[in-house]
PASEBA-1860 file (N, C-alpha, C; in nm, 3 decimals):
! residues 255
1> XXXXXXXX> 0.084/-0.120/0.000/0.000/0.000/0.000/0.087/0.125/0.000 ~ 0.092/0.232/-0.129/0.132/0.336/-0.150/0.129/0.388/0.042 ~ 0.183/0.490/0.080/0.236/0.557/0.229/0.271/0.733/0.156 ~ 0.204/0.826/0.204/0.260/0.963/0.197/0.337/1.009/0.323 ~ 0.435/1.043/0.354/0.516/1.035/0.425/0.578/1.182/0.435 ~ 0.534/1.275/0.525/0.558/1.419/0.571/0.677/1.481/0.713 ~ 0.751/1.440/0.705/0.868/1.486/0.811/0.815/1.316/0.876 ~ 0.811/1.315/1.021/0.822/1.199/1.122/0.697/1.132/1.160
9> XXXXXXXX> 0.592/1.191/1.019/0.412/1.123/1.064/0.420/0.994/0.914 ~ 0.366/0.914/0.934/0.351/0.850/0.831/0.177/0.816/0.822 ~ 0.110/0.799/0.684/-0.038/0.752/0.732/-0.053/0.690/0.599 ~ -0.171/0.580/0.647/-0.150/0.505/0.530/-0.280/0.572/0.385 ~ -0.283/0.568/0.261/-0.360/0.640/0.173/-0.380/0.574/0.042 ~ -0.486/0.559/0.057/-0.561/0.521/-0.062/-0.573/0.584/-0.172 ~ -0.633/0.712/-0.202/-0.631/0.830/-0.275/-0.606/0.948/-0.245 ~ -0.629/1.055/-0.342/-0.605/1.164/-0.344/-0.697/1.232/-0.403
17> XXXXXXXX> -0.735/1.348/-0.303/-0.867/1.401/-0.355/-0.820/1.550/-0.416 ~ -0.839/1.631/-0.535/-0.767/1.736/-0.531/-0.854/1.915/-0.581 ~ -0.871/1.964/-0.556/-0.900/2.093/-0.597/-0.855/2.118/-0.729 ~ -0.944/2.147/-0.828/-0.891/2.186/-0.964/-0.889/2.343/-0.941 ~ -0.923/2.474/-0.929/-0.844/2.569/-0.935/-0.800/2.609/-0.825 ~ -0.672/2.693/-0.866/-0.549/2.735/-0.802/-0.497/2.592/-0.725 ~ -0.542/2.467/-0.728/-0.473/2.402/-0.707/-0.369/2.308/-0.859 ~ -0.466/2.258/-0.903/-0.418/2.224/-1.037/-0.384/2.330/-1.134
25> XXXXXXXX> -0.497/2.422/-1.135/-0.402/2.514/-1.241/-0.420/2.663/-1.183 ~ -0.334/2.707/-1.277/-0.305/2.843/-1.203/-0.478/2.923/-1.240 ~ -0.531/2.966/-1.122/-0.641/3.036/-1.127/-0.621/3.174/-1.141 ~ -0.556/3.272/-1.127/-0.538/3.380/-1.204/-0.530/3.376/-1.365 ~ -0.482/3.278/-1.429/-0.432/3.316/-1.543/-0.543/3.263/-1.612 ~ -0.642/3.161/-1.556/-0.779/3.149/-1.624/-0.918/3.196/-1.543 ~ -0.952/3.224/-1.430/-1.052/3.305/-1.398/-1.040/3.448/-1.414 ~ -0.844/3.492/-1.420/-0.858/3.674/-1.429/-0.871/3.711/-1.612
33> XXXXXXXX> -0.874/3.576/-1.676/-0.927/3.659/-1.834/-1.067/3.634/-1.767 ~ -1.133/3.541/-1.730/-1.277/3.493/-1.732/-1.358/3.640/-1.685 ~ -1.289/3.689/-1.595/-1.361/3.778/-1.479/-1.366/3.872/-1.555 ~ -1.240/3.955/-1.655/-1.221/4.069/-1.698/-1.337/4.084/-1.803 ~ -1.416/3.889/-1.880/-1.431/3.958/-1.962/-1.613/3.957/-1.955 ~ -1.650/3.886/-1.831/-1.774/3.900/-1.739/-1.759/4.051/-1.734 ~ -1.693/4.118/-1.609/-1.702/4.264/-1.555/-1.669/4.335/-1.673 ~ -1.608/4.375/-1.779/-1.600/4.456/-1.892/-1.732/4.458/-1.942
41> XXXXXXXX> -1.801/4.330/-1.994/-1.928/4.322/-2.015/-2.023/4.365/-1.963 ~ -2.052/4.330/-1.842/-2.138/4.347/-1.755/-2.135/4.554/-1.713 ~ -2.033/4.598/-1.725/-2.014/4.759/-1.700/-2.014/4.826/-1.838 ~ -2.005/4.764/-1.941/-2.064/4.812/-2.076/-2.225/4.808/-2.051 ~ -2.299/4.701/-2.029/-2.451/4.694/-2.009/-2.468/4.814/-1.949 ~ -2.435/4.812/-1.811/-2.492/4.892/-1.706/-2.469/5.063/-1.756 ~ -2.353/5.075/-1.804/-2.326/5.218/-1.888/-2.427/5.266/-1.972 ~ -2.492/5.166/-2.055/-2.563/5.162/-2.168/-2.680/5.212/-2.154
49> XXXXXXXX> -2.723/5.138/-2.018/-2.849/5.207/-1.965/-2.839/5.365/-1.875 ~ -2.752/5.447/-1.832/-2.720/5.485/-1.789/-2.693/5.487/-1.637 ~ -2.654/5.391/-1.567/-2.619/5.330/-1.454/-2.493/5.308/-1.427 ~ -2.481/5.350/-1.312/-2.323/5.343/-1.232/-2.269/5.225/-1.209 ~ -2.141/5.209/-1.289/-2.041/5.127/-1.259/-1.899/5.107/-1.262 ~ -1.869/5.176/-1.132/-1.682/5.209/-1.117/-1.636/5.146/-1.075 ~ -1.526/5.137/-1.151/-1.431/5.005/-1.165/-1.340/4.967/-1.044 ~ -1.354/5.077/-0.959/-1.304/5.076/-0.810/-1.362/4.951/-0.735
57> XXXXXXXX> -1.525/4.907/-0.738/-1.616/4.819/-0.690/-1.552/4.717/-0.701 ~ -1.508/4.654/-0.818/-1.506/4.526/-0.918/-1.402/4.393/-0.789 ~ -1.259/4.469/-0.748/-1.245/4.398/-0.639/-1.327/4.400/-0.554 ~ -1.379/4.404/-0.501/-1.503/4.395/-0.394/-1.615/4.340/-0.376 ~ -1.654/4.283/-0.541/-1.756/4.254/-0.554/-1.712/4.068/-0.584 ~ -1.636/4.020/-0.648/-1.609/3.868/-0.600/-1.445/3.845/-0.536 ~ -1.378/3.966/-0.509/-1.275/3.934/-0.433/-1.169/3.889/-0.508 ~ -1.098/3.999/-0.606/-1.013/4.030/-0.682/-0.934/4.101/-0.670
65> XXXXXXXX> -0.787/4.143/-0.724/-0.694/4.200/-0.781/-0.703/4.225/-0.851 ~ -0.619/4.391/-0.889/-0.611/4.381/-1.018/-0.560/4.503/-1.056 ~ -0.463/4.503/-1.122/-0.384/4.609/-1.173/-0.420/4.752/-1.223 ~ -0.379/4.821/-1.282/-0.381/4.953/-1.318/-0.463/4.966/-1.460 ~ -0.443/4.863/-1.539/-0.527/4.868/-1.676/-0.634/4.813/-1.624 ~ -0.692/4.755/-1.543/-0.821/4.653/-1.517/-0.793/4.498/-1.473 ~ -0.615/4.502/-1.543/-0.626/4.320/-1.523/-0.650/4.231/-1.402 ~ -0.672/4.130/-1.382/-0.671/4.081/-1.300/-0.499/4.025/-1.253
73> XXXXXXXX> -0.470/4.043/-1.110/-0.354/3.994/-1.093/-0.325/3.928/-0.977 ~ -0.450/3.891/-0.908/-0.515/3.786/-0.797/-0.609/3.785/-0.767 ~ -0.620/3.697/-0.625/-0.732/3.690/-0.590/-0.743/3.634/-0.434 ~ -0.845/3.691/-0.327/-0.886/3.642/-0.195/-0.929/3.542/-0.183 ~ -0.846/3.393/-0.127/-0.853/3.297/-0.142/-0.959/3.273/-0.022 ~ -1.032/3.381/0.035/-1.111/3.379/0.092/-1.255/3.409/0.044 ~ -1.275/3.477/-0.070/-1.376/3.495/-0.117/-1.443/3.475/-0.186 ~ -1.566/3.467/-0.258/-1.665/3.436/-0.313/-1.574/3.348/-0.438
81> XXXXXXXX> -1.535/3.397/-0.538/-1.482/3.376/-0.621/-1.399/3.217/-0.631 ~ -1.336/3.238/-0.553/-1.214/3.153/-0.490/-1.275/3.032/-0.367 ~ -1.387/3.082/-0.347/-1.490/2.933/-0.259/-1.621/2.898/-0.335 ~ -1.641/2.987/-0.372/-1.800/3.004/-0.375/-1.852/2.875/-0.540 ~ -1.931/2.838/-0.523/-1.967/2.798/-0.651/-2.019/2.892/-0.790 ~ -2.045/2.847/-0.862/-2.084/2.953/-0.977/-2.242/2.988/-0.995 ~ -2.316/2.960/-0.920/-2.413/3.003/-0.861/-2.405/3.039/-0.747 ~ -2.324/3.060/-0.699/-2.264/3.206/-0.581/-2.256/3.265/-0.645
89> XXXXXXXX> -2.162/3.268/-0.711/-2.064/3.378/-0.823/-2.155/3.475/-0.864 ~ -2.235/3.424/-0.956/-2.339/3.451/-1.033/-2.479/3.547/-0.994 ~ -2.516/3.453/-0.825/-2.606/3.564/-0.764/-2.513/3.682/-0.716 ~ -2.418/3.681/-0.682/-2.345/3.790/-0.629/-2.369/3.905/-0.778 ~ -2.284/3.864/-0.871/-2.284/4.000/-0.958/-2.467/4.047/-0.963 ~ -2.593/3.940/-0.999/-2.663/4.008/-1.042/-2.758/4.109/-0.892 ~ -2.703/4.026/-0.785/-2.731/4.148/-0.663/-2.669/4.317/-0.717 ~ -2.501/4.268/-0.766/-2.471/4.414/-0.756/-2.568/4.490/-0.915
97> XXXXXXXX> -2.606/4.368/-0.977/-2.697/4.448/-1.127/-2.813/4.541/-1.058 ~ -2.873/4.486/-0.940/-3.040/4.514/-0.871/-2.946/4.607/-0.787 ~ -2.864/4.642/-0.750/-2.829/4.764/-0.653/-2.781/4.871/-0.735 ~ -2.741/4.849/-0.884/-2.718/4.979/-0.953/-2.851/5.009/-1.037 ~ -2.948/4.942/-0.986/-3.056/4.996/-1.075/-3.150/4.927/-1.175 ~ -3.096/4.782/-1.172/-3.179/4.729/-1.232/-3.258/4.632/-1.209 ~ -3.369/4.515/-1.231/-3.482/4.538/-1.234/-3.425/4.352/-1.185 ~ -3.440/4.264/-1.052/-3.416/4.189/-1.015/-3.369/4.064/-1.184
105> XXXXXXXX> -3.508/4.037/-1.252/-3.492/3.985/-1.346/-3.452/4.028/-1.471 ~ -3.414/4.150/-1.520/-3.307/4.192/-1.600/-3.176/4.165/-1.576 ~ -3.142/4.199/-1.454/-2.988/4.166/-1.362/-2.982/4.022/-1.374 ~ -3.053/3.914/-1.373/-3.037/3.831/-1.407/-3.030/3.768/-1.531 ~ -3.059/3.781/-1.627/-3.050/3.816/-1.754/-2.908/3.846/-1.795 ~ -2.912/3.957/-1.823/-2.760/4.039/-1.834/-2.647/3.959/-1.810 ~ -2.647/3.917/-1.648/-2.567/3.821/-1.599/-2.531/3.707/-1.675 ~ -2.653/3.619/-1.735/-2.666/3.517/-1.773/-2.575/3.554/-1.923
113> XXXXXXXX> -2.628/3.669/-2.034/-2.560/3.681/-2.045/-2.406/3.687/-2.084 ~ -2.365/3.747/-1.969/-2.242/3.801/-1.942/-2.132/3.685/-1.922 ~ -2.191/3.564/-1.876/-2.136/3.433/-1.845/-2.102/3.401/-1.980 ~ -2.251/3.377/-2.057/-2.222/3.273/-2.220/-2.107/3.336/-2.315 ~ -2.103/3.472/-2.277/-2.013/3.545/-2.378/-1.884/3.503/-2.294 ~ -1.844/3.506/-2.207/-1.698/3.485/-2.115/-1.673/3.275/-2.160 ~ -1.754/3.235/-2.129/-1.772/3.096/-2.137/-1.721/3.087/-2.305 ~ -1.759/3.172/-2.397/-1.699/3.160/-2.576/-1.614/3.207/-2.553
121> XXXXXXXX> -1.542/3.350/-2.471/-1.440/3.372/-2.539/-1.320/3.286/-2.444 ~ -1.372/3.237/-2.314/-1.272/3.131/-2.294/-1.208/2.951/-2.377 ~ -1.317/2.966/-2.439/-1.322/2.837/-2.525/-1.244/2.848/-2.659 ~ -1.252/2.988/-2.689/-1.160/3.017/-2.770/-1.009/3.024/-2.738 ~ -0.992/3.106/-2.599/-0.858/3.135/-2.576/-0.767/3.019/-2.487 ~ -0.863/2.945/-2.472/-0.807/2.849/-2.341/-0.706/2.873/-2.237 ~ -0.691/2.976/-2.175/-0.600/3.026/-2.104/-0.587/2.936/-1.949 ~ -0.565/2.828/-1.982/-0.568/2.695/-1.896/-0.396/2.663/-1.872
129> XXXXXXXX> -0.357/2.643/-1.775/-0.215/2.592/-1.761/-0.236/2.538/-1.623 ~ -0.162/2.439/-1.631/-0.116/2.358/-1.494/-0.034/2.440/-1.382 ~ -0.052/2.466/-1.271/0.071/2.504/-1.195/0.199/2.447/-1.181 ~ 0.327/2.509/-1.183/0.442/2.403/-1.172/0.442/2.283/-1.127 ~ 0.466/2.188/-1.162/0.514/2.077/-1.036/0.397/1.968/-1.064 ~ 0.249/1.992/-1.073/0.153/1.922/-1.098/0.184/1.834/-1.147 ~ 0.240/1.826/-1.327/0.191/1.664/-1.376/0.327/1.581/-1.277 ~ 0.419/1.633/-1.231/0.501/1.551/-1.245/0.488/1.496/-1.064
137> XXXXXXXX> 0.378/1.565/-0.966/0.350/1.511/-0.874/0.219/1.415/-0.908 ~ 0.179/1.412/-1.001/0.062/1.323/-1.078/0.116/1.228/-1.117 ~ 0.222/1.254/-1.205/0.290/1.081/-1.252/0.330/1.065/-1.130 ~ 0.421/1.095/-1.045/0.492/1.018/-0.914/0.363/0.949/-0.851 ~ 0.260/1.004/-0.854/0.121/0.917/-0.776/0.079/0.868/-0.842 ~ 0.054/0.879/-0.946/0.004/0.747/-1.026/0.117/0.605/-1.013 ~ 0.208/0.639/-1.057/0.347/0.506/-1.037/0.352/0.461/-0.895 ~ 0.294/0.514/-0.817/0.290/0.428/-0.645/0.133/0.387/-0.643
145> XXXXXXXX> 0.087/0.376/-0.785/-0.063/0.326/-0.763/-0.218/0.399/-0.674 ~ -0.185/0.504/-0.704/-0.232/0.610/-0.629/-0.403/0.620/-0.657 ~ -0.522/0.662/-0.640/-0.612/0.672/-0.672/-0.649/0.787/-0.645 ~ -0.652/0.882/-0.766/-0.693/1.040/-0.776/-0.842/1.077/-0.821 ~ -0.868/1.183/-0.746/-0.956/1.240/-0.818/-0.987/1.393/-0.815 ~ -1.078/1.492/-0.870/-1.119/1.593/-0.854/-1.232/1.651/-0.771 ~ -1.235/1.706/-0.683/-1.348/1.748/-0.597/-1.346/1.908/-0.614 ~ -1.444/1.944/-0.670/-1.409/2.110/-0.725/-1.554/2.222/-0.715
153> XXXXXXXX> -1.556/2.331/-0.685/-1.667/2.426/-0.672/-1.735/2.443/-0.820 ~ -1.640/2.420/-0.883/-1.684/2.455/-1.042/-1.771/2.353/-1.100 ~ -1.825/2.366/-1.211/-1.948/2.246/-1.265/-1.858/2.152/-1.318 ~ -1.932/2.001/-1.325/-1.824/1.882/-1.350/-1.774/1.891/-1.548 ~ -1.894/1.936/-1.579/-1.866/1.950/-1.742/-1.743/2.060/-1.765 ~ -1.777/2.155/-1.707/-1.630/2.273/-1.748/-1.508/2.243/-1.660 ~ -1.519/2.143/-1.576/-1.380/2.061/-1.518/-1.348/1.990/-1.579 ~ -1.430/1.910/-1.654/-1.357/1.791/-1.748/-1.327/1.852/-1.820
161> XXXXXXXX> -1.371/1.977/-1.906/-1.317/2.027/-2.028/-1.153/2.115/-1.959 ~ -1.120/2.177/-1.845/-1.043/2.219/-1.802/-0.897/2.152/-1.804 ~ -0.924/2.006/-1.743/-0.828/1.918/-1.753/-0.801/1.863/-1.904 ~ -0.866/1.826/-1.973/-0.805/1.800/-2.114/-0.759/1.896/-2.152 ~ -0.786/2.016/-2.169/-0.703/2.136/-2.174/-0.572/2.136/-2.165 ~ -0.534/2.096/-2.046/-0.451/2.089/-1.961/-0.350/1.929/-1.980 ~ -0.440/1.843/-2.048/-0.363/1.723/-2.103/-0.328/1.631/-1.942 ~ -0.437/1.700/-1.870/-0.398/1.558/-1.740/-0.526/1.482/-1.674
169> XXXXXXXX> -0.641/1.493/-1.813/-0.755/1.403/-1.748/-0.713/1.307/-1.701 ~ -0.645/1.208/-1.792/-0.607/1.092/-1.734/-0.564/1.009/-1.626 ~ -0.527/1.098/-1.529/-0.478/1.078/-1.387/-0.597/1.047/-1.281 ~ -0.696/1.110/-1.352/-0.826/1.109/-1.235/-0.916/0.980/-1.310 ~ -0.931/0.881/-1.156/-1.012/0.827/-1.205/-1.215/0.870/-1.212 ~ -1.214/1.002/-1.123/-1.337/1.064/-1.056/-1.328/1.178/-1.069 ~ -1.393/1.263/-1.116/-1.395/1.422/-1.086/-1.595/1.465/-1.061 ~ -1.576/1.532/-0.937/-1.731/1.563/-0.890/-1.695/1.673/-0.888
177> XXXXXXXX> -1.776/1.755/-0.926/-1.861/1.873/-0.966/-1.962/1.960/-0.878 ~ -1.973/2.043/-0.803/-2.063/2.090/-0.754/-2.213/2.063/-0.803 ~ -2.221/2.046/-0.872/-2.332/2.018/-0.933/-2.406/1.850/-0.968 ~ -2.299/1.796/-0.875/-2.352/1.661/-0.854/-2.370/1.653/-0.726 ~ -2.359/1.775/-0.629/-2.403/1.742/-0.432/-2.552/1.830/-0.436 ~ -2.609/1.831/-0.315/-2.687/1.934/-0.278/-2.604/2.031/-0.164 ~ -2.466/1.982/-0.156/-2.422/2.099/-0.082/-2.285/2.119/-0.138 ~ -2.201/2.196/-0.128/-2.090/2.251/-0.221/-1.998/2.219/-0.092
185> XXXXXXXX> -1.837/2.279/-0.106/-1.766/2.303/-0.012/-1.817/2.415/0.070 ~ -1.804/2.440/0.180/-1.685/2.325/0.254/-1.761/2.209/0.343 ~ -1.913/2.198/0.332/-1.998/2.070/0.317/-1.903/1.946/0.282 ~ -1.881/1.837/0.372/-1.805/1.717/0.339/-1.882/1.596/0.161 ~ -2.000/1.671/0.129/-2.062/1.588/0.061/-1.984/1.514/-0.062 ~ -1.921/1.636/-0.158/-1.823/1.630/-0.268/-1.688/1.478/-0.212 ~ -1.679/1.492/-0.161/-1.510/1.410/-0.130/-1.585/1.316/-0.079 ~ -1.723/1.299/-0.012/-1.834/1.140/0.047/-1.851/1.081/-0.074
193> XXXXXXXX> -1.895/1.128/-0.155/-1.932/1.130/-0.312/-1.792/1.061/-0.411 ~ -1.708/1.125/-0.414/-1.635/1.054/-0.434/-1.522/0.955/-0.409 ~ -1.494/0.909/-0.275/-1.444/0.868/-0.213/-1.513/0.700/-0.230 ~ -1.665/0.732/-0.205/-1.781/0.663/-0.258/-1.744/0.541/-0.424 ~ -1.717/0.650/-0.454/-1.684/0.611/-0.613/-1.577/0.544/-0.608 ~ -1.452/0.581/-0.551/-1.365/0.529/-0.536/-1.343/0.425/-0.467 ~ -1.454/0.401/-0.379/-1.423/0.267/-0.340/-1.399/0.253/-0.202 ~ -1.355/0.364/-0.165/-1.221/0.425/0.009/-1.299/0.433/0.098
201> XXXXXXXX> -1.317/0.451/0.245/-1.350/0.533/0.305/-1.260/0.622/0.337 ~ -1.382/0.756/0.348/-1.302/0.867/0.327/-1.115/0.895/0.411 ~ -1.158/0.813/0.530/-1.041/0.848/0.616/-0.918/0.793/0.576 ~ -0.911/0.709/0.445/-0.788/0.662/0.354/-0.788/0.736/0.259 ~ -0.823/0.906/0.289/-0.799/0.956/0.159/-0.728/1.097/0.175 ~ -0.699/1.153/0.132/-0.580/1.290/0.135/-0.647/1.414/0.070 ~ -0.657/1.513/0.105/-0.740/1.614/-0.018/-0.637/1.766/0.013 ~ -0.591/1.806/-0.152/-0.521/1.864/-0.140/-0.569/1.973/-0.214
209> XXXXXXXX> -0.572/2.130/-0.153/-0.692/2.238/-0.223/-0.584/2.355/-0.182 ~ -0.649/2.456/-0.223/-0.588/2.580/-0.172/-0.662/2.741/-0.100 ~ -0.772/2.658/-0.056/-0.852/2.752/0.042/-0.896/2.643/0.157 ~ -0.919/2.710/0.298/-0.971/2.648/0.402/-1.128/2.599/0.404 ~ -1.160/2.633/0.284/-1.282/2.590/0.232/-1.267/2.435/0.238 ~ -1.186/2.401/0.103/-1.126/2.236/0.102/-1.070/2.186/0.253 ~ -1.007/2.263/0.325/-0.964/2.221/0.417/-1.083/2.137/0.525 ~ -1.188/2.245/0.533/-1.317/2.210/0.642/-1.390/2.113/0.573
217> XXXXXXXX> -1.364/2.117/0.374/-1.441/1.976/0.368/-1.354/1.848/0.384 ~ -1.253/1.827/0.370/-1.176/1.730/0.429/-1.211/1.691/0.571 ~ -1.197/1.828/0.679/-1.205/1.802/0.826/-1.321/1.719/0.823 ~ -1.510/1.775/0.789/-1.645/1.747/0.817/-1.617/1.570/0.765 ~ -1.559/1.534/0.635/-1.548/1.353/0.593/-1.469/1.332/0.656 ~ -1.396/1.363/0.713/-1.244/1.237/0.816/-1.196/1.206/0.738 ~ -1.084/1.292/0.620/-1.013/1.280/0.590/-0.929/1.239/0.639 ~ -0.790/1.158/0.612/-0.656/1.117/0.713/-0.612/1.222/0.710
225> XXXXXXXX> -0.602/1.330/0.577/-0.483/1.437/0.568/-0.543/1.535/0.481 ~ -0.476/1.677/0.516/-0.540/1.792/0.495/-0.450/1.876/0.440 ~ -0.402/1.894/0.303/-0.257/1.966/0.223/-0.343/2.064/0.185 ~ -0.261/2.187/0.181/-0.291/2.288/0.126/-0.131/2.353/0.035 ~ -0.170/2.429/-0.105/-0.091/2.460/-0.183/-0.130/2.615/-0.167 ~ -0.043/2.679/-0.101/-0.078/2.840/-0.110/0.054/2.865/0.001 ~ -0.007/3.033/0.057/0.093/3.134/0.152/0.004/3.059/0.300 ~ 0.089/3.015/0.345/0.035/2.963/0.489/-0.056/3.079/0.586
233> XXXXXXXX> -0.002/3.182/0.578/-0.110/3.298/0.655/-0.219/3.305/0.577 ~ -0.238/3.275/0.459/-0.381/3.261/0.405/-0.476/3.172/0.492 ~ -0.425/3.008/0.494/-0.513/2.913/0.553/-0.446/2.844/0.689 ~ -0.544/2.840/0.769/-0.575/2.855/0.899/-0.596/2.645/0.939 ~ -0.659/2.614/0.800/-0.702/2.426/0.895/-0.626/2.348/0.836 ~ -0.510/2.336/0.743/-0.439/2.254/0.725/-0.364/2.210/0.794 ~ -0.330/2.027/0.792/-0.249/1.995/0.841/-0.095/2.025/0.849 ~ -0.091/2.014/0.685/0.007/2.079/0.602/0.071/2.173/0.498
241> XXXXXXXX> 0.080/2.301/0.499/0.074/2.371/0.400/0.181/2.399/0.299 ~ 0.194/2.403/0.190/0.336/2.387/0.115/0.272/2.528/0.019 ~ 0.396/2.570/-0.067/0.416/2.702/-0.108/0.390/2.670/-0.285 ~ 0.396/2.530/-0.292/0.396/2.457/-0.435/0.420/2.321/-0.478 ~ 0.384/2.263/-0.510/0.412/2.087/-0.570/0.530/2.066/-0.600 ~ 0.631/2.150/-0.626/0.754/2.135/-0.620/0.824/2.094/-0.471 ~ 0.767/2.169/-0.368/0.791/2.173/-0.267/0.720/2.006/-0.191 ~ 0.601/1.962/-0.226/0.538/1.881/-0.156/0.608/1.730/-0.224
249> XXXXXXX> 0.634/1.805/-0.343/0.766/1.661/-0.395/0.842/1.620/-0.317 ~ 0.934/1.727/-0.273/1.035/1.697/-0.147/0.991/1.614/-0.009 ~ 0.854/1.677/0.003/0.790/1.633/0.149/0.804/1.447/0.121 ~ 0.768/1.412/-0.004/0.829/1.246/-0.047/0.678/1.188/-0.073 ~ 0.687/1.108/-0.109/0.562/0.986/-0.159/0.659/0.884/-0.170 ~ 0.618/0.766/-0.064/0.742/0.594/-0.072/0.626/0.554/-0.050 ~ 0.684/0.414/-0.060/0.614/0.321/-0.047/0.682/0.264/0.128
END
């Protein structure tokens, strides 16, 4: 039986449960085109009608960065954006549509939308990349017989399309979707669900994310182990926090 093995703890592991953004791939470089080209849209509408929308708001409203031209150049791994599902996401902007003025079900509309056009021009641009270190902590777990999967806020159809993108479906034998629970993170349901699938109980399984979101859904299933890939003063419930997959390489995978 594969063993993940972290300084002087050893535990034994069945699978690996993992966060597809900002864990697998870099989430700035594909939610900050996504966002720019939602909010560009969405503040053309609202202009159109003659309604206020300054661009000062825009961090504030799903918990963004973002540079001097508009770009995006992070994000609050605490906020909406970065936990929330896309029906969070989604009611959030068209709240801020009904607070500048428009009409509950227009704001929804618009929104809707504002998505299909971001959803084409991401399909066009695919601005999808792996974070460092990924495939090659993917092959090392796959070659110790590892059993992976995806547990993610995002819908399961635009995750599967994410990872082929990305050229590393293959590693997962499971990817769940918000949209296959009735409760999202940080609800333990997603990782019951698939863990389920996999065969495990949950407490032979590892889930590795990059908000304390993933973290509390790991804690609520009895996960064995709780990795997080980010700045450690960000998250607060990991067992273990590493700075990058380069880094969690070192931490070792033996048998």
């Amino acid at each position: 039986m594969p063993e993940l093995n972290f300084g002087n703890r050893s535990t034994p592991i069945e699978a690996i449960l993992f966060d597809k953004d900002g864990t697998l791939l870099d989430f700035t470089a594909m939610w900050g085109f996504w966002t720019v080209c939602v909010m560009e849209n969405f503040r053309e509408r609202l202009v159109a009608r003659g309604l206020r929308f300054a661009k000062d708001e825009i961090p504030h409203i799903w918990g963004t960065f973002h540079d001097e031209q508009g770009g995006m150049t992070g994000y609050d791994v605490r906020g909406p954006l970065a936990m929330g599902t896309m029906e969070e996401v989604r009611a959030v902007l068209t709240w801020h549509g009904y607070h500048a003025g428009l009409s509950w079900a227009e704001a929804k509309i618009n929104v809707n939308e504002c998505f299909l056009q971001a959803e084409y021009a991401i399909s066009k641009e695919r601005p999808v990349r792996p974070l460092p270190g990924v495939r090659m902590f993917l092959e090392l777990c796959r070659s110790h017989g590892m059993k992976m999967g995806v547990v993610t806020a995002d819908e399961t159809d635009s995750a599967l399309r994410h990872l082929e993108w990305m050229g590393i479906e293959s590693f997962f034998t499971v990817v769940v979707g918000t949209d296959q629970v009735k409760r999202g993170k940080p609800f333990p349901d997603m990782l019951l669900l698939a863990c389920e699938r996999l065969g495990i109980p949950a407490a032979r399984s590892m889930v590795i994310g990059d908000t304390d979101g993933d973290m509390e859904m790991a804690r609520s299933a009895g996960a064995a182990w709780k990795v997080a890939v980010g700045s450690p003063e960000h998250i607060q419930l990991a067992d273990l926090t590493v700075r990058s997959f380069h880094e969690l390489l070192e931490a070792g995978v033996s048998r």
